[in-house]
C-alpha positions in Angstrom: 123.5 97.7 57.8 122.2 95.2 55.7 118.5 94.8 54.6 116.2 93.1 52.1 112.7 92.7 51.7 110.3 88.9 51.2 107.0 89.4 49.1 104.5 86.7 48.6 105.2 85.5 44.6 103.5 88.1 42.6 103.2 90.8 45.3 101.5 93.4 44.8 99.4 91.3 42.2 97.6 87.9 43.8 99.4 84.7 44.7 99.0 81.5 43.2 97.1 79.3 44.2 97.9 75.9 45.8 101.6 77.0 46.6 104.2 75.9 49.2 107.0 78.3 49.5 110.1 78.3 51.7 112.3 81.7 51.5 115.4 81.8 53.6 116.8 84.9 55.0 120.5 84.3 56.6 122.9 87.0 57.9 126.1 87.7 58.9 127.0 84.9 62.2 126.5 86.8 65.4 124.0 88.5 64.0 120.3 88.6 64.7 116.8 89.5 62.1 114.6 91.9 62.6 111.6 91.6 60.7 108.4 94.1 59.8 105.7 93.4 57.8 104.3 96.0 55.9 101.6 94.1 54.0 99.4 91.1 55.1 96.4 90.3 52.9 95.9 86.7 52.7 92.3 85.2 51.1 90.2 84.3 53.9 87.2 82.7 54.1 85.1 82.6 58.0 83.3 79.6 56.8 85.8 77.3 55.6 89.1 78.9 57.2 89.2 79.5 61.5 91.3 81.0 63.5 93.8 77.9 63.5 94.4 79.3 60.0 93.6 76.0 58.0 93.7 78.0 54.7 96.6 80.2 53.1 98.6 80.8 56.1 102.5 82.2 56.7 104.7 80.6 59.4 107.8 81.8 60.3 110.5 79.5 61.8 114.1 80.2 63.7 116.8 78.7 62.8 117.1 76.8 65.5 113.9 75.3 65.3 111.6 78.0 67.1 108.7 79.1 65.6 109.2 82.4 65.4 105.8 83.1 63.9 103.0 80.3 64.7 100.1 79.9 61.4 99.0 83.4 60.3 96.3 84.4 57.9 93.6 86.5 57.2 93.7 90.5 55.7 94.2 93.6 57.0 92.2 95.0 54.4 88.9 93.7 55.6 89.6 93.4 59.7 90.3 89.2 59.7 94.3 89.4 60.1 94.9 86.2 62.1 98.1 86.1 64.0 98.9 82.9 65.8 95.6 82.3 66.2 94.3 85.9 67.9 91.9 88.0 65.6 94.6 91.0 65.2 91.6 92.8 62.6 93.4 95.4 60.5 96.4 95.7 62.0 100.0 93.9 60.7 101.5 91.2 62.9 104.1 92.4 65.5 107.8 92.9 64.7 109.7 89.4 65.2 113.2 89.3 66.1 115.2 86.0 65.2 117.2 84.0 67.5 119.8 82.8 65.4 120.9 84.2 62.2 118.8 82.5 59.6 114.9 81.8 59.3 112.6 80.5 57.2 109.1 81.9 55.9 107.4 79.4 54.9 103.8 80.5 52.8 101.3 77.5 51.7 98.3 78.7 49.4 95.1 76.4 48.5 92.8 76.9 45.6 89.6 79.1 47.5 90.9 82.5 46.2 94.3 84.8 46.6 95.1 88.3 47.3 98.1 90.6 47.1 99.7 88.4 49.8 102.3 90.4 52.4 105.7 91.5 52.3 108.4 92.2 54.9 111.4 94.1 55.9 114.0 92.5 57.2 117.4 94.3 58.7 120.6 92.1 60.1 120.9 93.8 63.7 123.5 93.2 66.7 121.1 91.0 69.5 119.3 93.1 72.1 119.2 96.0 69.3 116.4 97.5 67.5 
């Protein structure tokens, strides 16, 4: 099957700061992505950054348009992991499964701080298949 893997720029060292940066993974037509994240340690700060993840946040979006993965932030590392705007504390986000055959992760950094940042797994999988 085929699979790849999307870090943060610099993973495992920090990010940079003030970043905006797409990465697109496409696969095979008729084909669907599966996607794990196996890091997710993103600066966060409780007094200027909330839970609507107004600081260095990952989205992840279908390509057909739906978010696949709303504004997500935070660190597993020290319990604030934000996903979609629910405290998920030290554990990764979920497993997200694409619609179509492409998305997009899109990662936009400011200048507070940076951390490793996250990387992902990704595998090109038949629909309704794990």
């Amino acid at each position: 099957s085929v699979t790849g893997f999307v870090a943060s720029p610099g993973y495992p060292n920090n990010y940079p700061d003030w970043l905006e940066k797409t990465e697109l993974i496409q696969v095979e037509q008729g084909m669907v992505i599966y996607l794990e994240f196996t890091a997710f340690d993103l600066d966060f700060d409780p007094v200027l950054c909330d839970l609507n993840c107004n600081c260095d946040h990952l989205t992840i979006t279908d390509g057909d348009g739906t978010t696949l993965m709303g504004k997500s932030c935070g660190s597993t590392s020290n319990s604030t992991a934000i996903f979609e705007g629910r405290l998920i504390g030290s554990s990764l986000p979920p497993a997200i499964v694409s619609r179509s055959n492409s998305i997009s992760i899109v990662f936009k950094t400011g200048s507070l701080g940076s951390k490793s940042g996250w990387k992902v797994n990704w595998k090109a999988v038949t629909p309704g298949i794990k």
